[in-house]
C-alpha positions, 0 to 999 in steps of 0.5 A: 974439632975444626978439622972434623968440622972442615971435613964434615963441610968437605964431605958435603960438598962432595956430595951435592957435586956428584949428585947434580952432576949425576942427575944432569950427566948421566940420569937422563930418564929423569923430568926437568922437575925432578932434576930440579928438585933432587939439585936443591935437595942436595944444596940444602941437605947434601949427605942425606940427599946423596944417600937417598939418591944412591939407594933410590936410583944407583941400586 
């Protein structure tokens, strides 16, 4: 059960690095407000975040 646990942590960390690092990179058309608001989104709710982020502006 630790090593789902552990994944699952993983796999969140993941998450929010690829969606800071693509709202700050590479998304560039975004306002400085926005870029803040989806980065504490994916602090605080990584997996659900990046799915969102991918279907609203990865399409």
């Amino acid at each position: 059960m630790a090593l789902f646990t552990n994944l699952i942590y993983i796999v969140g960390l993941l998450c929010a690095v690829w969606v800071i690092y693509d709202v700050f990179a590479k998304n560039n058309k975004l306002k400085t407000g926005m870029k803040v608001l989806w980065t504490v989104l994916a602090l605080f709710f990584s997996i659900i975040t990046a799915i969102v982020y991918y279907f609203v502006y990865k399409k």
